[in-house]
C-alpha positions as CSV (number, residue, x, y, z in Angstrom):
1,X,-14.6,41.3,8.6
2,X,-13.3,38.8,11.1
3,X,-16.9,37.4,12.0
4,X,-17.4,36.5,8.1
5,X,-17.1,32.4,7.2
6,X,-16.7,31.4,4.0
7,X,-17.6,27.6,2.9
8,X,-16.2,26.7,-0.5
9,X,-17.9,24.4,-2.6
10,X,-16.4,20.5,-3.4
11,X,-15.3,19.6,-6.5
12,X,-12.5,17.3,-6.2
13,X,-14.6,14.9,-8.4
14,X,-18.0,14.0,-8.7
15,X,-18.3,12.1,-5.6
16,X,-17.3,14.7,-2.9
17,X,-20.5,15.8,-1.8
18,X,-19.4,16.5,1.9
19,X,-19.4,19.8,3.8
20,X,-18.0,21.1,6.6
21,X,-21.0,22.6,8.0
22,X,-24.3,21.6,7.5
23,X,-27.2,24.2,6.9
24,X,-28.7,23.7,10.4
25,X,-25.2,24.5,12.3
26,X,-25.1,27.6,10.1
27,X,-28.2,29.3,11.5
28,X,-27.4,28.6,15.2
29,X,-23.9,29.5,14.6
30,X,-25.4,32.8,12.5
31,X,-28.1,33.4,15.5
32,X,-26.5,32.4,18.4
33,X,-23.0,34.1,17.6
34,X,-24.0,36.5,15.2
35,X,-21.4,34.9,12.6
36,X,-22.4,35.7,8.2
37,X,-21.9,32.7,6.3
38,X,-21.0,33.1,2.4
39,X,-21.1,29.6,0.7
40,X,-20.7,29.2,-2.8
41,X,-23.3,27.4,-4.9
42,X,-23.5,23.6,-5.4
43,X,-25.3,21.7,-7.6
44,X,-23.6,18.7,-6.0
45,X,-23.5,19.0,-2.7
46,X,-25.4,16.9,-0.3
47,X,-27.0,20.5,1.1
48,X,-29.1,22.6,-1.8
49,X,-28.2,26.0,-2.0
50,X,-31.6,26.7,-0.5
51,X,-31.4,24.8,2.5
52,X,-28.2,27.4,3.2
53,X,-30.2,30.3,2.6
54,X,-33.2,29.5,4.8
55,X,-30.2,28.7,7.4
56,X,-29.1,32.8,7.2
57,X,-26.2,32.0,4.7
58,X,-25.3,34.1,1.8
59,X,-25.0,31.9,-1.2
60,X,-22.5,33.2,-3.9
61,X,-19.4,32.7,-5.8
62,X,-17.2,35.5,-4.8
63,X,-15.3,34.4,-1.2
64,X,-12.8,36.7,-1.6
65,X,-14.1,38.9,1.1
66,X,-13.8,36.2,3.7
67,X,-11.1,36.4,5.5
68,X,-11.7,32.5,7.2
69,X,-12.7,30.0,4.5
70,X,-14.0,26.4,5.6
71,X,-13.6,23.2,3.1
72,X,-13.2,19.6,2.8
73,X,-10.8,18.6,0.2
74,X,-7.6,20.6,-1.2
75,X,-8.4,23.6,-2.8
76,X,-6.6,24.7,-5.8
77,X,-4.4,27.1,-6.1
78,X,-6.1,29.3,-8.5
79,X,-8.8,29.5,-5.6
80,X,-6.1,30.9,-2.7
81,X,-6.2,34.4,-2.5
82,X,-3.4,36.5,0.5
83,X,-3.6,36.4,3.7
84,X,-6.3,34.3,4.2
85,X,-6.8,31.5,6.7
86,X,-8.2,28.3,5.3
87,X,-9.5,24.9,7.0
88,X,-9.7,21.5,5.3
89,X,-7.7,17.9,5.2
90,X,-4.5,19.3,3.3
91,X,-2.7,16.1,2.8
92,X,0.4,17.5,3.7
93,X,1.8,16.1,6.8
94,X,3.2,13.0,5.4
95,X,5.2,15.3,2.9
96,X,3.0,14.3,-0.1
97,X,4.5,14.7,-2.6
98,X,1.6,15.7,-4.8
99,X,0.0,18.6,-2.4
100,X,4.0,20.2,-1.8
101,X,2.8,22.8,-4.8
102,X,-0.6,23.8,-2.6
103,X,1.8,24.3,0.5
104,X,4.5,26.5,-0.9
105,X,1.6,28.7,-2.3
106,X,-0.1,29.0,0.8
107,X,3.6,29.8,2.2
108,X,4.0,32.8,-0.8
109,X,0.4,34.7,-0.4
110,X,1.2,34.5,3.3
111,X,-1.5,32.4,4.4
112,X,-2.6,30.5,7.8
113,X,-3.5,27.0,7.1
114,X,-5.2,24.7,9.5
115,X,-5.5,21.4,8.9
116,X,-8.5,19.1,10.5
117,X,-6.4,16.0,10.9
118,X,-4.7,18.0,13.9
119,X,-7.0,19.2,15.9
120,X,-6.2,17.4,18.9
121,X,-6.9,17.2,22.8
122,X,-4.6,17.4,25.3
123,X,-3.9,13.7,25.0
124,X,-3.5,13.7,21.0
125,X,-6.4,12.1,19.8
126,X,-8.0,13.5,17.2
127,X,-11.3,15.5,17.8
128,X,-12.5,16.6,14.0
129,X,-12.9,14.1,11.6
130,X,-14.9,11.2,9.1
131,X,-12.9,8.2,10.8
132,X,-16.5,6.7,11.5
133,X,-17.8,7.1,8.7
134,X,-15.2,6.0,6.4
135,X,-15.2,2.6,8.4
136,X,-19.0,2.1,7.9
137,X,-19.0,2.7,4.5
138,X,-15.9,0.8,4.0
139,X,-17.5,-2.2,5.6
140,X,-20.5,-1.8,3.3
141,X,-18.6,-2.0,0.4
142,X,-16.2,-4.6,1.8
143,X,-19.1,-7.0,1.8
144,X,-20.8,-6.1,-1.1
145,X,-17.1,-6.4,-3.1
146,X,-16.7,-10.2,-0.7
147,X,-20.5,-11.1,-1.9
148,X,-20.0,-10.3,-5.7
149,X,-16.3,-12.0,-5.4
150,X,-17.2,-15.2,-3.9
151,X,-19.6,-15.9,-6.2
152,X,-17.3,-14.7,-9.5
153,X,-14.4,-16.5,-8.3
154,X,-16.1,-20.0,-6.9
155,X,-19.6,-19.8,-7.2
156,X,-20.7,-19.7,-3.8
157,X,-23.8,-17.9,-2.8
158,X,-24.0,-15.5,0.1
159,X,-26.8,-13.0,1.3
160,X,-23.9,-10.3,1.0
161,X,-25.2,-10.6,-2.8
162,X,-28.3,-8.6,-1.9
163,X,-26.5,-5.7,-0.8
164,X,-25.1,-2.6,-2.5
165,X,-22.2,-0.1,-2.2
166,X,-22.8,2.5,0.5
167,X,-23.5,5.3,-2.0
168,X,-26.5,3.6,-3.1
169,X,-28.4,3.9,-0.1
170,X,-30.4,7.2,0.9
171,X,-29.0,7.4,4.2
172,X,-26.9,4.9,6.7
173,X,-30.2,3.5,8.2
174,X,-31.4,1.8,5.0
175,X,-27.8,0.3,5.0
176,X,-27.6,-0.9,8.1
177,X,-31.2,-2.3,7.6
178,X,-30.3,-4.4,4.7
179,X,-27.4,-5.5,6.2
180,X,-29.3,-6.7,9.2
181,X,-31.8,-8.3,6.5
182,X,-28.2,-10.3,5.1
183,X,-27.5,-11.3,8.8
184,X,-31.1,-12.9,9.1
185,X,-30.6,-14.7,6.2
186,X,-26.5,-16.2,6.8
187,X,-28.2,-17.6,10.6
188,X,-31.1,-18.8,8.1
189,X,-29.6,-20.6,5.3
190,X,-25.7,-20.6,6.5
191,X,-22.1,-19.9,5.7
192,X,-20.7,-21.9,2.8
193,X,-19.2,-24.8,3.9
194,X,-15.8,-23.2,1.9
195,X,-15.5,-20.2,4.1
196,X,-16.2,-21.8,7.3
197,X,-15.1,-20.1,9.9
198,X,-15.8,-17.3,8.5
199,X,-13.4,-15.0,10.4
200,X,-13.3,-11.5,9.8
201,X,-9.9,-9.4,11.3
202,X,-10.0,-5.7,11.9
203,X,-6.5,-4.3,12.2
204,X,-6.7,-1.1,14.5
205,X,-9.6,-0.3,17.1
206,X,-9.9,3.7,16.7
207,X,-12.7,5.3,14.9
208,X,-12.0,4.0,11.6
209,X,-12.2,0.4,13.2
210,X,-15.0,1.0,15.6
211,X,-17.3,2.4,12.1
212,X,-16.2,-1.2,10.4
213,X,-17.2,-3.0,13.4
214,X,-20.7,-1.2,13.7
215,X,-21.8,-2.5,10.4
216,X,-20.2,-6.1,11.1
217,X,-21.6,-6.3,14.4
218,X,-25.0,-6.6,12.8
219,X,-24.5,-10.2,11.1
220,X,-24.6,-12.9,13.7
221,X,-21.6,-12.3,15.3
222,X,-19.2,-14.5,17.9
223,X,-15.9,-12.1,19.0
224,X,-12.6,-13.9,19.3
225,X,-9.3,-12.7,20.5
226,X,-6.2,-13.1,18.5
227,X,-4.7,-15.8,20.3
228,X,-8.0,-17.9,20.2
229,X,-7.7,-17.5,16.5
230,X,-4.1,-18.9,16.6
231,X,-5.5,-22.0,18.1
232,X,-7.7,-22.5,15.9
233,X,-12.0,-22.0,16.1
234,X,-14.8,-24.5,15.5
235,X,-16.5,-24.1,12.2
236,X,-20.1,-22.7,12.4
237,X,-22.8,-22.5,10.3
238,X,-25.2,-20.3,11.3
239,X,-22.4,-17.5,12.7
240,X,-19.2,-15.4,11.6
241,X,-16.3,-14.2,13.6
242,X,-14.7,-11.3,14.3
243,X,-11.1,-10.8,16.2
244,X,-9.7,-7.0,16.3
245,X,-6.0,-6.9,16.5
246,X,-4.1,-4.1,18.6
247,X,-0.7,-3.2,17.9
248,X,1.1,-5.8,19.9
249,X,-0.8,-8.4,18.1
250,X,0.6,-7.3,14.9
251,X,4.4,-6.4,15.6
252,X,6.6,-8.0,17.9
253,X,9.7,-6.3,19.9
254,X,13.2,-7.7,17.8
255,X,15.4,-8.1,20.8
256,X,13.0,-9.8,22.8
257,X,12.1,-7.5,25.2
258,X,8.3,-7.3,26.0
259,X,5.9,-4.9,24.2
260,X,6.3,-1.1,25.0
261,X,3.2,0.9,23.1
262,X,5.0,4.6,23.2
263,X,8.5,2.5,22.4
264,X,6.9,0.9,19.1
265,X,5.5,4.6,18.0
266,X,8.8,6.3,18.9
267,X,11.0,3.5,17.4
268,X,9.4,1.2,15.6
269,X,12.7,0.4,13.4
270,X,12.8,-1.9,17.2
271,X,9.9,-4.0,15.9
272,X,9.0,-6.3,13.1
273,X,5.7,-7.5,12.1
274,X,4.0,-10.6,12.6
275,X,0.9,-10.3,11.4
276,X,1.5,-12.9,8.5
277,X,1.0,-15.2,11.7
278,X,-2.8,-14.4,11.3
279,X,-3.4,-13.7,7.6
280,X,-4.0,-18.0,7.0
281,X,-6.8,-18.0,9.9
282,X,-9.2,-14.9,8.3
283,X,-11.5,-14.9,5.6
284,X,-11.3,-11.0,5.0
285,X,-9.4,-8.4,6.3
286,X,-10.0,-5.0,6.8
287,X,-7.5,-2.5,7.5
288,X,-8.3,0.8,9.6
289,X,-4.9,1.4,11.0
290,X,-2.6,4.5,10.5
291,X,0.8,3.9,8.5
292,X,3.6,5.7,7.6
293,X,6.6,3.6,5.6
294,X,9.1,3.2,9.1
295,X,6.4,1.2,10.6
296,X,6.0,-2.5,9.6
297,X,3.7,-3.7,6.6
298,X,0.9,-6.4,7.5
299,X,0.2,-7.1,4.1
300,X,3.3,-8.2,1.6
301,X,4.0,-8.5,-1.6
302,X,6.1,-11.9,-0.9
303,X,3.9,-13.3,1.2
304,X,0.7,-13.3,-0.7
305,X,3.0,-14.8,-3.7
306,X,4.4,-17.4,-1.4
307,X,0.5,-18.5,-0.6
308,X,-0.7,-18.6,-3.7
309,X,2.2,-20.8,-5.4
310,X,1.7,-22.8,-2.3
311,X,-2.2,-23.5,-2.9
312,X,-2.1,-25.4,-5.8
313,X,-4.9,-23.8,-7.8
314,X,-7.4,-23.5,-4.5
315,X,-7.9,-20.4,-3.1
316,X,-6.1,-19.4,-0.2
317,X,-8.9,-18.8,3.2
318,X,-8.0,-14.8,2.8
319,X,-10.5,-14.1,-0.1
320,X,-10.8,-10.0,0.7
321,X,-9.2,-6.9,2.2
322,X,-11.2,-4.0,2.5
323,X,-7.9,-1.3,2.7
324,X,-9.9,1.8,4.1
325,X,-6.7,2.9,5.1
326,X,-5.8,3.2,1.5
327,X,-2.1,3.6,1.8
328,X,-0.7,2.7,-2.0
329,X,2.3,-0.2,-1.4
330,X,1.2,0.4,1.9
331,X,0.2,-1.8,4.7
332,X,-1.5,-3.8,2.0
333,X,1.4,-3.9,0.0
334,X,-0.7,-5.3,-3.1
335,X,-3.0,-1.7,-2.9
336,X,-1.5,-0.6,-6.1
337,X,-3.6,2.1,-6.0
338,X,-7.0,4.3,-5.0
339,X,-10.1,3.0,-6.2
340,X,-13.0,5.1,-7.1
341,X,-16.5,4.7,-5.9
342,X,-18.4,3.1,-9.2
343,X,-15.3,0.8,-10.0
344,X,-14.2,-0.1,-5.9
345,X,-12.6,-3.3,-6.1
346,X,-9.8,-5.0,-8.1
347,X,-7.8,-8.3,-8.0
348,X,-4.8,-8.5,-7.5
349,X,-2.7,-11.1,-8.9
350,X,0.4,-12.6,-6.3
351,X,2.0,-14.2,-9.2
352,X,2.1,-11.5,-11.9
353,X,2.1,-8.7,-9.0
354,X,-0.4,-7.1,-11.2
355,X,-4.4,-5.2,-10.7
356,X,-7.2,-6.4,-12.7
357,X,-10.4,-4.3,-12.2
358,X,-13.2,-5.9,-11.0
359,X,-14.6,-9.5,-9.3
360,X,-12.9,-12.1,-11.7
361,X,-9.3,-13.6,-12.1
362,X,-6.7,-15.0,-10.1
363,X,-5.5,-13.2,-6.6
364,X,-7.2,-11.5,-4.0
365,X,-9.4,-8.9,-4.0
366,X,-9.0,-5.6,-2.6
367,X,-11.4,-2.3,-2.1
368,X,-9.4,0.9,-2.1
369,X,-11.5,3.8,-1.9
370,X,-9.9,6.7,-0.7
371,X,-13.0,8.5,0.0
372,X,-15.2,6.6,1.7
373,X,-17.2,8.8,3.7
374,X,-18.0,10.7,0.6
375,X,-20.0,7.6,0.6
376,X,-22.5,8.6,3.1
377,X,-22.4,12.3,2.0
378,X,-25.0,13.5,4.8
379,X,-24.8,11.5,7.5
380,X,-20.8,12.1,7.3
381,X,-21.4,16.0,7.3
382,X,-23.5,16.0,10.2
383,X,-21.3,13.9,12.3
384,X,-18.4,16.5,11.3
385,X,-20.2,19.7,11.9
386,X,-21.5,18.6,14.7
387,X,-17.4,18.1,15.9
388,X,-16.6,21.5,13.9
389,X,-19.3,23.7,15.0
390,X,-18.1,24.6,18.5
391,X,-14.6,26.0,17.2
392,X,-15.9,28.1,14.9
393,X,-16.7,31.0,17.3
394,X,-12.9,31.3,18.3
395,X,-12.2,30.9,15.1
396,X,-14.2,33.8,13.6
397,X,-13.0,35.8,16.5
398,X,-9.5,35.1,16.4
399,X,-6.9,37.9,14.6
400,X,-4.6,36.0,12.6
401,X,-2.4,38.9,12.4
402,X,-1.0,38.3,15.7
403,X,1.3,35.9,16.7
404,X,0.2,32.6,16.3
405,X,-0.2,32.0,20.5
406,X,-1.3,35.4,20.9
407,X,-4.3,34.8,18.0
408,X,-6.6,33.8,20.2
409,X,-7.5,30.8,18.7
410,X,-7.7,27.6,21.4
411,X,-4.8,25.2,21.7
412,X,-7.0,22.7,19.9
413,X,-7.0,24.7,16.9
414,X,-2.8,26.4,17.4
415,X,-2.1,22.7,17.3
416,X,-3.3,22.1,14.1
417,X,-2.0,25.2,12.3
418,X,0.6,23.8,9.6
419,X,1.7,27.4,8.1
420,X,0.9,31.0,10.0
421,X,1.3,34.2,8.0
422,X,3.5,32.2,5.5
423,X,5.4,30.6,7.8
424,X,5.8,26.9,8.9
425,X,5.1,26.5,12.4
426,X,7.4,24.9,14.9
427,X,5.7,21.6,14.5
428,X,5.7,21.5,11.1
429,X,9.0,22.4,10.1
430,X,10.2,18.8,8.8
431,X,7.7,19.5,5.5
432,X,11.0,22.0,4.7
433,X,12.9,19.3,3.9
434,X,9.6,17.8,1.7
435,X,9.2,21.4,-0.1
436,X,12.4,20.7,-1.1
437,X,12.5,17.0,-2.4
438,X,9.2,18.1,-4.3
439,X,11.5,21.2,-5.8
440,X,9.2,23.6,-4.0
């Protein structure tokens, strides 16, 4: 029983088409380590039901004999079944409000829950995830949403008007192929006088950043550091810039002191931002970094109103964020909310503090897609099971019955386990105190 996997189908909406395994890690994993699959049937999914079966998967509905069962998404409750052990993004460890009702039912049938966005090395960094991928689709959208806003809001013309949202590409190379084709052709014909420089900032350089920077790295590029930024850069034509900004570029230490990296993650209440500094110098921002609400915003409310008060009916030289973060009221304080894949981009008004859908109106635009990689449904899945694959052996073999450091599971995995047998684990026992808020 222990050496059977279960892979539930994704239907969160219509555009979660990931998986967690593709068909051709299933037959080495089902060959090499002698591991049955059970997937349920898709008529979404990126994979066809028959590419599981020629892998050595059994393709059904019924997963209740699986004592392991892989995913994506959240699953719903009706789905959770006792004593099981479950694997996907929970959306718990901020204390989510919304997913408290999926973790106190996983805490009642007495279930094991391991969460993706904690499997960590020894070092912390995160070893399972769609970080990449949600930066290169982001970035594809991002200048799609700049090409179609540029010329709704002021009539300029760029080649960015030639391209289309990620999802409407068969794979990432036919992206990254027309985006080339745009690059070719702003060297050709040129930047708009209006937007030059035309800077680009990247807040964050992890794997969310580095997929961004991939797609914008095929336009002709010139890097620039923060501080050359500051002092100011020669307008090109036949180039765009890009300047990626670190953590001590965007807060500064309150007393004075000099930066401290672990100081500003363990007490950031020390720091306050000062990445307004930049926001006048880019063109379009896009945001990859990690936020919770006790660290510093880079984006606010007040100062976007203060600009566009201030610019006397011209449009301020930020023109687009591409929030691939997508932290509502967040970092990006105007991200009122998640976006949606056909209807990505709205404007948001300074004045009003209002969203408009769409290109048009006054305010700055914004992408907030909270899915991103579902994007790039296959390329995505491959990159992840590729990362998943070689865990799944211990985790097939591991007896969940046992204490959790006596499970046999690695400590990649025992790091990453939210609730064992029902029971928070030692890492996880703030979300108590966010079962309770949420009146769970």
């Amino acid at each position: 029983m222990q050496s059977v996997i279960g892979i539930r189908r994704e239907d969160k909406n219509k555009w979660e088409r990931r998986v967690p395994l593709v068909p051709k890690d299933v037959a080495a994993l089902a060959g090499g380590q002698r591991i049955e699959f059970m997937v349920q049937p898709s008529a979404n999914r990126a994979f066809a039901d028959a590419d599981y079966e020629q892998a050595g998967a059994q393709v059904q509905e019924d997963l209740s004999i699986c004592p392991v069962v892989l995913g994506v998404k959240e699953m719903p409750l009706s789905f959770l079944q006792k004593e099981r052990t479950y694997m996907f993004f929970s959306h718990t460890i901020k204390g989510q409000k919304k997913n408290m009702p999926l973790l106190r039912k996983m805490m009642d049938l007495g279930c094991t829950l391991i969460d993706y966005e904690k499997v960590t090395d020894d070092q912390g960094r995160r070893l399972i995830f769609f970080g990449r991928h949600a930066g290169l689709a982001g970035m594809l959208d991002s200048l799609w949403g700049l090409g179609r806003r540029l010329q709704e809001a002021e009539g300029l013309w760029t080649p960015f008007l030639n391209l289309r949202p990620a999802h409407q590409y068969a794979n990432l190379a036919e992206a990254k192929e027309a985006v080339a084709q745009a690059g070719r052709e702003l060297a050709d014909k040129g930047v708009p006088e209006a937007l030059r420089p035309f800077v680009c900032g990247f807040s964050g350089y992890g794997h969310v950043s580095q997929g961004a920077q991939e797609i914008y790295d095929l336009l002709p590029v010139e890097d620039v550091t923060p501080e050359e930024l500051l002092e100011g850069l020669t307008p090109a034509k036949d180039k765009v810039f890009k300047v990626v900004f670190r953590e001590e570029d965007m807060v500064k230490p309150e007393s004075g002191h000099s930066f401290d990296l672990q100081e500003y993650y363990d007490h950031p209440e020390r720091y306050q931002g000062r990445f307004e500094d930049y926001l006048d110098h880019l063109t379009m921002l896009m945001n990859c970094i990690y936020w919770e609400s006790r660290y510093p915003r880079l984006v606010t409310k007040e100062f976007l109103a203060r600009r566009f008060q201030s610019a006397g009916g011209h449009p301020p030289r930020l023109r687009f964020v591409g929030d691939v973060s997508c932290d509502p009221e967040g970092a990006v304080e105007a991200t009122l909310a998640c976006t949606t894949p056909d209807d990505p981009v709205f404007v948001y008004d300074p004045i009003e503090q209002k969203a408009q859908p769409g290109f048009a109106g006054r305010g700055l635009a914004i992408l907030a897609v909270d899915n991103l990689p579902a994007e790039l449904p296959r390329d995505s899945s491959v990159a992840f099971s590729a990362a998943l694959g070689p865990f799944v052996p211990a985790l097939a073999e591991a007896d969940m019955n046992r204490p959790l450091a006596e499970t046999g599971l690695p400590a990649e995995l025992q790091r990453a386990v939210i609730v064992h047998r029902g029971k928070l684990t030692e890492s996880f026992r703030y979300l108590e105190a966010h079962l309770e808020a949420a009146g769970q």
